[in-house]
DRENDO-1510 file (C-alpha; in Angstrom, 1 decimal, always signed):
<recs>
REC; n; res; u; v; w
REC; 1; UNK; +78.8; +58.1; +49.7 .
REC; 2; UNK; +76.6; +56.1; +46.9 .
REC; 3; UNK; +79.4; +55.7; +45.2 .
REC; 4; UNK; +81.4; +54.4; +48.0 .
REC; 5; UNK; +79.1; +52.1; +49.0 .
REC; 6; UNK; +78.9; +50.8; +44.8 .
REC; 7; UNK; +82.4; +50.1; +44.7 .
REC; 8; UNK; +82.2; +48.6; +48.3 .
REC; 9; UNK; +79.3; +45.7; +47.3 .
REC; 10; UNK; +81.0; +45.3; +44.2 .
REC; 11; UNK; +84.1; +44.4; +45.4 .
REC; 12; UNK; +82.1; +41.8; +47.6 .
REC; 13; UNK; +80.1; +40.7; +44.5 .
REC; 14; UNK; +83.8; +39.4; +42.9 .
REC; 15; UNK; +84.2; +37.4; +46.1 .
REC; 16; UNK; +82.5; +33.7; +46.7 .
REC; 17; UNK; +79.4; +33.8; +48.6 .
REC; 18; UNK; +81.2; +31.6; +51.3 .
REC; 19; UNK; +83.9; +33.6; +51.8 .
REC; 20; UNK; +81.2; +36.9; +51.9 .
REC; 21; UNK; +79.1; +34.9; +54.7 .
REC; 22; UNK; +81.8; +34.0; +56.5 .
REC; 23; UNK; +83.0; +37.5; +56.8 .
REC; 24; UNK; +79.7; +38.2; +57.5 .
REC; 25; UNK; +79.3; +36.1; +60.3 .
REC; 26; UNK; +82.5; +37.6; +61.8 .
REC; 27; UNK; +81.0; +41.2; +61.3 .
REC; 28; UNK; +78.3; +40.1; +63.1 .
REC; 29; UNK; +80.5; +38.9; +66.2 .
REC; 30; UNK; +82.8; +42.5; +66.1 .
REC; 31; UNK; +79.1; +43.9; +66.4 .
REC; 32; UNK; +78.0; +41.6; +69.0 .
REC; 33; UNK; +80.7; +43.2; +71.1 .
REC; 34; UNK; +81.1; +46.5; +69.9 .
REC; 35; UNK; +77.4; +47.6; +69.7 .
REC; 36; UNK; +75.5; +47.3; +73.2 .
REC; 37; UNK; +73.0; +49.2; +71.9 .
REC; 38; UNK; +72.3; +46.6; +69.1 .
REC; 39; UNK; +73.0; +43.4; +71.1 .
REC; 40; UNK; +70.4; +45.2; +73.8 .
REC; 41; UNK; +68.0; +45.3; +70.8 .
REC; 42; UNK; +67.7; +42.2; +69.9 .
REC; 43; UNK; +67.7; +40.6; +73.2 .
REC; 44; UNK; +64.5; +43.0; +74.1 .
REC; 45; UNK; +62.9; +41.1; +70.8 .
REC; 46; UNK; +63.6; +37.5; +71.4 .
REC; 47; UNK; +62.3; +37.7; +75.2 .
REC; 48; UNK; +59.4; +39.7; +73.6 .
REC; 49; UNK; +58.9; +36.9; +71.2 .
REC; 50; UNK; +60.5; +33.9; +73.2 .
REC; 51; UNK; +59.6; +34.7; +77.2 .
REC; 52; UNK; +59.8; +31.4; +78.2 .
REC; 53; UNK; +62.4; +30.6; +76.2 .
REC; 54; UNK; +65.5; +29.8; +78.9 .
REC; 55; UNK; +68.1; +32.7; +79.2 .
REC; 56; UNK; +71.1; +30.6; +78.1 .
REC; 57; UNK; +69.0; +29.3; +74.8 .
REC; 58; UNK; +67.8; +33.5; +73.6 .
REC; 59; UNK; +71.6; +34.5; +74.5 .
REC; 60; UNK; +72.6; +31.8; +72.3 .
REC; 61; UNK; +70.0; +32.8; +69.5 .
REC; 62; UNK; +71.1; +36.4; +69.9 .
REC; 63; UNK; +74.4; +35.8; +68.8 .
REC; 64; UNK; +73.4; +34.2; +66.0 .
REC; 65; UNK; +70.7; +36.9; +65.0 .
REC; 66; UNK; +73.9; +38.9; +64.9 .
REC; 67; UNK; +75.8; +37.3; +62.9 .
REC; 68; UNK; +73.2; +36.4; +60.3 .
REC; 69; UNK; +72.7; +40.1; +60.7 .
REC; 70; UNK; +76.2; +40.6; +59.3 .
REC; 71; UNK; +75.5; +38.1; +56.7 .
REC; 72; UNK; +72.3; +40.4; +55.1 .
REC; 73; UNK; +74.8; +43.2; +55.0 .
REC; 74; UNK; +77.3; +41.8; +52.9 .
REC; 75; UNK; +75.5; +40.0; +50.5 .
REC; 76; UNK; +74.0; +42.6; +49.0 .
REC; 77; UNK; +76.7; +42.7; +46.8 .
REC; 78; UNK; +76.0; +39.4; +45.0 .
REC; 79; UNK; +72.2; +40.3; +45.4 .
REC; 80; UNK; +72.4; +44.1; +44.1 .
REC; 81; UNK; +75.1; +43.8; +41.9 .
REC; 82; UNK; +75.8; +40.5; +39.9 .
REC; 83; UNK; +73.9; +40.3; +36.6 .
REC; 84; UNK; +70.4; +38.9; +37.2 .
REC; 85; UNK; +71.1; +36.0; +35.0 .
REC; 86; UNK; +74.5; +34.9; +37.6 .
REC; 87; UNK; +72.1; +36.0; +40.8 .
REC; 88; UNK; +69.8; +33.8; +40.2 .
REC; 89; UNK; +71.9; +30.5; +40.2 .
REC; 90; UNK; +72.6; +30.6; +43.7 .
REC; 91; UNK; +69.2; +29.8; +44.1 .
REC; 92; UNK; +69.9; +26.3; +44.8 .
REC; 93; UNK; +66.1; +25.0; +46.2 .
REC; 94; UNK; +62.2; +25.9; +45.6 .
REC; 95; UNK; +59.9; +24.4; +48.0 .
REC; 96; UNK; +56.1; +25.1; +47.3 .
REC; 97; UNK; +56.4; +27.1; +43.2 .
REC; 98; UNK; +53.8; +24.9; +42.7 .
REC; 99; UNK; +51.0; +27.0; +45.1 .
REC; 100; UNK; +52.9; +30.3; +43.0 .
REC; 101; UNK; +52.0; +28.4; +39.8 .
REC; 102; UNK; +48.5; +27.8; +40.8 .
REC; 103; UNK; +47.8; +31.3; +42.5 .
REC; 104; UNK; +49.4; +33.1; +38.5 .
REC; 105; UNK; +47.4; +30.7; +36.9 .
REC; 106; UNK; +44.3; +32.4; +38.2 .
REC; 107; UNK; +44.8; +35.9; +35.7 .
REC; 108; UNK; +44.3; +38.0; +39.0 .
REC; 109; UNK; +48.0; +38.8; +39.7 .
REC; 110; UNK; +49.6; +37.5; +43.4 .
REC; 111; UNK; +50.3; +39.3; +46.1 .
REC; 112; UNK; +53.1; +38.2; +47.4 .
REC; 113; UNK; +54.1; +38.7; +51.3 .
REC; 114; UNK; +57.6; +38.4; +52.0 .
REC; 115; UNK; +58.7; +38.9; +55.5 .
REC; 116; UNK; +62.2; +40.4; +56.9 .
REC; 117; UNK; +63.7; +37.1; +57.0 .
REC; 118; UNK; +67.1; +35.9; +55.0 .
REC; 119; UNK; +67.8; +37.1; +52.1 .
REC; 120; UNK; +64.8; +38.8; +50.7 .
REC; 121; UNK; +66.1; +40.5; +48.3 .
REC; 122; UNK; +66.4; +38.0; +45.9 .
REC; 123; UNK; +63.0; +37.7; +46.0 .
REC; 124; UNK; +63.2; +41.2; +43.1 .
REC; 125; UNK; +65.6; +38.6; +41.0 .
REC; 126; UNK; +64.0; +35.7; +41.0 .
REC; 127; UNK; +60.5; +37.0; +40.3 .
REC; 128; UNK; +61.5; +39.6; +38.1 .
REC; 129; UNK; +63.2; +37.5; +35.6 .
REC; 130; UNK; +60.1; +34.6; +35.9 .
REC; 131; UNK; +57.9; +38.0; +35.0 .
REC; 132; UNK; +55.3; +39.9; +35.3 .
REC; 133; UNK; +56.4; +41.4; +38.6 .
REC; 134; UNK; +56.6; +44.3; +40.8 .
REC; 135; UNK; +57.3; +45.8; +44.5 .
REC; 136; UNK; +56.4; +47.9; +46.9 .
REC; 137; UNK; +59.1; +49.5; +49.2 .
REC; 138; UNK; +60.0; +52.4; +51.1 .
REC; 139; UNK; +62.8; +54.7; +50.8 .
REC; 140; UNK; +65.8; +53.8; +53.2 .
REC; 141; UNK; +66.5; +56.5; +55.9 .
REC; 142; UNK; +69.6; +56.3; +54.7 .
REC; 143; UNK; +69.6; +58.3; +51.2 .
REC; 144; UNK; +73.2; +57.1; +49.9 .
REC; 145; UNK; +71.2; +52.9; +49.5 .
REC; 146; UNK; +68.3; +54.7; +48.0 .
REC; 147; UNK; +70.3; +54.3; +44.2 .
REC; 148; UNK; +71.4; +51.2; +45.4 .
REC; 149; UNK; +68.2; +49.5; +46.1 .
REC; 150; UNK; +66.2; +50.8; +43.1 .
REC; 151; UNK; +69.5; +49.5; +41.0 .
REC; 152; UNK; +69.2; +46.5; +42.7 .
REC; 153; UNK; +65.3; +45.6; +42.8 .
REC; 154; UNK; +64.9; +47.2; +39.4 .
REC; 155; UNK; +67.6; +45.1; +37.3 .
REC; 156; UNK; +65.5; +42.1; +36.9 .
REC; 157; UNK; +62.7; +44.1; +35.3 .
REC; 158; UNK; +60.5; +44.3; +38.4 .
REC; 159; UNK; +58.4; +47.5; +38.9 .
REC; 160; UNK; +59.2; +49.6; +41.9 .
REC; 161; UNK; +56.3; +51.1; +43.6 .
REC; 162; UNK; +56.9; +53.5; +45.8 .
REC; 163; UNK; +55.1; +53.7; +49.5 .
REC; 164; UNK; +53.2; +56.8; +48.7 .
REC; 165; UNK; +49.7; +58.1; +48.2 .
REC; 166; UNK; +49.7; +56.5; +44.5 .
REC; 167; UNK; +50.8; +53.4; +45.8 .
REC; 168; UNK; +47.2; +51.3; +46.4 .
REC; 169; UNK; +46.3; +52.5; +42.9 .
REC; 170; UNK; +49.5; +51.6; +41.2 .
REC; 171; UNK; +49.3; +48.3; +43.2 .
REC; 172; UNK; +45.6; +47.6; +41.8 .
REC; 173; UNK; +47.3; +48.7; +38.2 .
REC; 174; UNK; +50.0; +46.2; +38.5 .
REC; 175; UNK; +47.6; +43.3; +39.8 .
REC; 176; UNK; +45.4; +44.0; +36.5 .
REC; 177; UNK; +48.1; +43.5; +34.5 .
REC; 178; UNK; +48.7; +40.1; +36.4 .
REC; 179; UNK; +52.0; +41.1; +38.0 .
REC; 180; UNK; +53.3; +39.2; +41.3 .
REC; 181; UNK; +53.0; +41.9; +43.8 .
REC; 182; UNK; +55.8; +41.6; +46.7 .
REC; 183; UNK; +55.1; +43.6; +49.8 .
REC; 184; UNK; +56.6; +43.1; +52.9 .
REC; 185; UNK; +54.1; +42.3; +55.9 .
REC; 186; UNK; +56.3; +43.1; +58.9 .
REC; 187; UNK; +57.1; +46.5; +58.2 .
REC; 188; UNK; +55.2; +49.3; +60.6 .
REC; 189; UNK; +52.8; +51.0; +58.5 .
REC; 190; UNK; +52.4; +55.3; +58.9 .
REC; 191; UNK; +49.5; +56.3; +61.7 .
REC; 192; UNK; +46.5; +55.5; +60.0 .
REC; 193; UNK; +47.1; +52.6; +58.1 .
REC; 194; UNK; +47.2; +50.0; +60.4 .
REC; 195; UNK; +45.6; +48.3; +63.5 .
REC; 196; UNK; +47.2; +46.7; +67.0 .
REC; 197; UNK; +47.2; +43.3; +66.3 .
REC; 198; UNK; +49.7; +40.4; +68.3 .
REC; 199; UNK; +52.3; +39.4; +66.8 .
REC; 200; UNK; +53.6; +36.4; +69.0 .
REC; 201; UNK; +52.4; +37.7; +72.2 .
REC; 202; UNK; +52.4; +41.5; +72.5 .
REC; 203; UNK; +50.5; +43.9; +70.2 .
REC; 204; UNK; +51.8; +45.6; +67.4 .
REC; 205; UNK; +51.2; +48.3; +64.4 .
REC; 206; UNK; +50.3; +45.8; +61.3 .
REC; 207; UNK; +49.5; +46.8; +58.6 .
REC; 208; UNK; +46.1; +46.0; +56.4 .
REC; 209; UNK; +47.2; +47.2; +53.3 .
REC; 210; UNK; +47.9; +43.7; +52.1 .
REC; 211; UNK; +44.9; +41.7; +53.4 .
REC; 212; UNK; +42.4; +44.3; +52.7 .
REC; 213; UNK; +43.6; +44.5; +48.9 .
REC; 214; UNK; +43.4; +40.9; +48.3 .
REC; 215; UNK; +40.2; +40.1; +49.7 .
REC; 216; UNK; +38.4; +43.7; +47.6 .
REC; 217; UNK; +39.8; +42.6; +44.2 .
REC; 218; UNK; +39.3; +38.6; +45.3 .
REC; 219; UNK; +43.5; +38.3; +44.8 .
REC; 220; UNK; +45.3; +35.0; +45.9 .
REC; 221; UNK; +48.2; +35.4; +48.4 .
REC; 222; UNK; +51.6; +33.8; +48.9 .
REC; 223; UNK; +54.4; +34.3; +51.6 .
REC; 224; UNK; +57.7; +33.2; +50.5 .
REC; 225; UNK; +61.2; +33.6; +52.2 .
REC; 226; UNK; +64.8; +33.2; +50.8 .
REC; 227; UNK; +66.8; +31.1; +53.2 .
REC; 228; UNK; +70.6; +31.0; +53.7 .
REC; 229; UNK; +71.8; +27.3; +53.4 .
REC; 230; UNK; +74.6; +26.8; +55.2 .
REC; 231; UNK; +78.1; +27.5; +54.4 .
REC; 232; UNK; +77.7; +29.7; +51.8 .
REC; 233; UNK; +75.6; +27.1; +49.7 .
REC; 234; UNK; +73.4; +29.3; +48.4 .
REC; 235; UNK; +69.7; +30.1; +49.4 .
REC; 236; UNK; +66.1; +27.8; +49.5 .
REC; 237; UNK; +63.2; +29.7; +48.6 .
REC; 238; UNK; +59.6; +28.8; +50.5 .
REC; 239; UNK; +56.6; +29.9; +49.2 .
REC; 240; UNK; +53.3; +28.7; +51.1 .
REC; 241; UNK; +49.4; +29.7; +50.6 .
REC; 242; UNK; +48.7; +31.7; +53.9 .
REC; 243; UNK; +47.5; +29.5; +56.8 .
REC; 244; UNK; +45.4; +31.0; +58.9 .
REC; 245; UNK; +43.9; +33.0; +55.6 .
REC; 246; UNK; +44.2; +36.6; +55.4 .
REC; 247; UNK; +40.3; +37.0; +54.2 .
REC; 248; UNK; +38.3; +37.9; +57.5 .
REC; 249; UNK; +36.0; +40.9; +57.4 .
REC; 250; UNK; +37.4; +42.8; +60.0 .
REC; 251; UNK; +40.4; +44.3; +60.1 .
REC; 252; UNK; +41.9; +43.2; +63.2 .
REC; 253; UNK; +41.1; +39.8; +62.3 .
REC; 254; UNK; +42.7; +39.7; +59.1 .
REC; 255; UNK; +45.7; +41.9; +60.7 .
REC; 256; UNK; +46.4; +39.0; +63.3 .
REC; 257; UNK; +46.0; +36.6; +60.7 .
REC; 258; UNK; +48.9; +38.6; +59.1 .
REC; 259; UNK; +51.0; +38.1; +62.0 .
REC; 260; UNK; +50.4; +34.6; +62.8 .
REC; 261; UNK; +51.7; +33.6; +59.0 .
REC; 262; UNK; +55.4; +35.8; +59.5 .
REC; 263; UNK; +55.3; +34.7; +63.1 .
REC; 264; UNK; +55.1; +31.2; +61.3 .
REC; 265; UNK; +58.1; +31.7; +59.4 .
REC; 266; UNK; +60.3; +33.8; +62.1 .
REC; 267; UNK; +59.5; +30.4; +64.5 .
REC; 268; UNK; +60.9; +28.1; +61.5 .
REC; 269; UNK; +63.9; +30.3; +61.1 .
REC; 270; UNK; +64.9; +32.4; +64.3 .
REC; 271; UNK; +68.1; +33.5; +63.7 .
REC; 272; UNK; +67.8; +34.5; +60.2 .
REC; 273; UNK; +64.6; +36.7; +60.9 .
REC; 274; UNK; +65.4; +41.0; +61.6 .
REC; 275; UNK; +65.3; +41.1; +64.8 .
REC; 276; UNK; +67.3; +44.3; +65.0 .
REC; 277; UNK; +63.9; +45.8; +64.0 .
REC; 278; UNK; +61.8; +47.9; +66.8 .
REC; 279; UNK; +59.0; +46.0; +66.1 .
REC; 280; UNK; +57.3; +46.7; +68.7 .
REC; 281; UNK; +58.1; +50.5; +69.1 .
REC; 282; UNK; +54.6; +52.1; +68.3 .
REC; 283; UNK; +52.1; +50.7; +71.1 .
REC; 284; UNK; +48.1; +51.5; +72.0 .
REC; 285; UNK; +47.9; +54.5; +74.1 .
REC; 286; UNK; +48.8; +54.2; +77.4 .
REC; 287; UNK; +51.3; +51.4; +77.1 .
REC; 288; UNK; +55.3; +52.1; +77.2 .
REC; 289; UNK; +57.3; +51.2; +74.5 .
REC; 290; UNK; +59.0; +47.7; +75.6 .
REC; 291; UNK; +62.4; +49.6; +74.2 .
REC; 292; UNK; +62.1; +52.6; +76.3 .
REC; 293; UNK; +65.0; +52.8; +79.7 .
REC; 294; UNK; +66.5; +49.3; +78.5 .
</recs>
C-alpha cells in the first residue's frame, strides 16, 4: 500500500498545483455527498465552535471545510514529494519572518506552534531548508503514510522526533542546539499530559507540553500557518508572537492561552482549519462526548 500511495502523490506532484486543488475541491464535494458520516462531523464542529453562527452561514462553511479538506489530501504530492529546492517556490508570501528572526536571534532555539490549519506541512520545507530545525509528530494510524511522512518531513533536513517517552528530552536537545522546534498545538495529547481547557467555547484535552517547555528553559514561541491562496496560487505563510502569552504559572491558564492563539487563527481562516478532527471527543468526567448518537 506505501508504494501505492508513492506512485499515487507522485503522479499528482507532475501535475500543476491548480489543476491538483481543483481536483481537490471536487473530491471534497464527491465526499460532501458520499460521506454522511464526515459531513455529520464537521457540522457537529462548526456549531460547537460557531453556535450562533446562522444555519445557512455553518452549512455554507461546511462545504467548504470539505472541499479544502480534499485540497490537504492531494497536495501532499507537491508537499511530500517535489525536491525541497522546487517546494519551496510555491511559497509565494511571508507575513511576520521578522518576529521568527527576532525569536532565532535569541540562541535559545523557537518553539514553533503550528496548528491543523492549510497546508502545514510545508512548514518541514521551509524551515528545514532555512535550518536548524526539527519536529515533533505522531505516527499516523494509518501505517502505509508512516514512510511517507518521515520521507516527506525529513527531506529538507528537519529532525523528526517522535511523540514518545524520549521526546521532552530530545526536544530540550534540539532547543540547545538552537533548532526551530514545530509542534502542533491542537492535537489531543495521551491521558496524563494534558488539562481541560476551552477552546472557543466547550472544554477540551490541550496539551501543556508546549507552554510548559518554553516558559522552564525561558524559550520564545511562534505560531505560524501556511495558507492556500486562491486558485492554486500558491501558499502565504503567517508567523505571529503568541497573543495572549503562553507563560502563566498554572497550567490551565497557560493551556487556555494555548487555545485562544489556534482559536485565533481557525477564526481568521475557517474553512481551511481540520475540522474533520474530534476535537472535542475526550471530555471531564461526567460529560457526553458532543459526537456521541449524532
Amino acid at each position: 500500500m506505501t508504494r501505492l500511495l508513492q506512485v499515487f502523490f507522485t503522479l499528482l506532484s507532475r501535475l500543476p498545483l491548480p489543476w491538483v486543488h481543483a481536483l481537490g475541491a471536487g473530491l471534497g464535494w464527491l465526499v460532501w455527498w458520499l460521506a454522511p458520516g464526515l459531513r455529520r462531523l464537521v457540522r457537529t464542529n462548526l456549531q460547537l465552535a460557531w453556535p450562533e453562527m446562522e444555519i445557512k452561514a455553518r452549512e455554507k462553511l461546511a462545504r467548504q471545510v470539505l472541499r479544502e479538506t480534499g485540497k490537504s489530501v492531494l497536495e501532499l504530492g507537491h508537499l511530500w514529494m517535489l525536491p525541497p529546492e522546487q517546494a519551496i517556490k510555491l511559497v509565494r508570501e511571508v507575513h511576520g519572518q521578522a518576529c521568527v528572526d527576532t525569536a532565532r536571534a535569541q540562541g535559545k532555539g523557537v518553539l514553533l506552534a503550528i496548528p491543523h490549519l492549510g497546508a502545514w506541512e510545508m512548514m518541514a520545507v521551509y524551515f528545514g531548508l532555512a535550518g536548524p530545525a526539527a519536529t515533533l509528530y505522531r505516527p499516523p494510524r494509518q501505517k502505509a503514510l508512516h514512510p511517507l511522512i518521515i520521507q516527506g518531513r525529513a527531506r529538507a533536513g528537519a529532525e523528526l522526533i517522535p511523540a514518545d517517552r524520549k521526546a521532552v528530552r530530545a526536544i530540550m536537545r534540539a532547543l540547545q542546539q538552537g533548532k526551530v522546534v514545530g509542534i502542533l498545538p491542537d492535537q489531543q495529547p495521551k491521558q496524563g499530559e494534558g488539562v481541560f481547557a476551552p477552546f472557543f467555547s466547550r472544554e477540551a484535552w490541550t496539551m501543556t507540553l508546549l507552554p510548559r517547555l518554553a516558559t522552564k528553559l525561558e524559550v520564545p514561541v511562534i505560531f505560524g500557518a501556511v495558507v492556500r491562496l486562491p486558485r492554486g496560487q500558491g501558499y502565504a505563510l503567517h508567523f505571529r508572537p503568541p497573543e495572549p502569552a503562553l507563560d502563566a504559572p498554572d497550567s490551565h491558564a497557560a493551556a487556555t492561552a494555548l487555545n485562544a492563539n489556534v482559536a485565533a487563527f481557525a477564526s481568521q481562516w475557517p474553512a481551511q482549519y481540520q475540522w474533520t478532527y474530534k476535537r472535542w471527543s475526550m471530555q471531564p468526567e461526567g460529560v457526553p462526548s458532543p459526537y456521541q448518537a449524532r
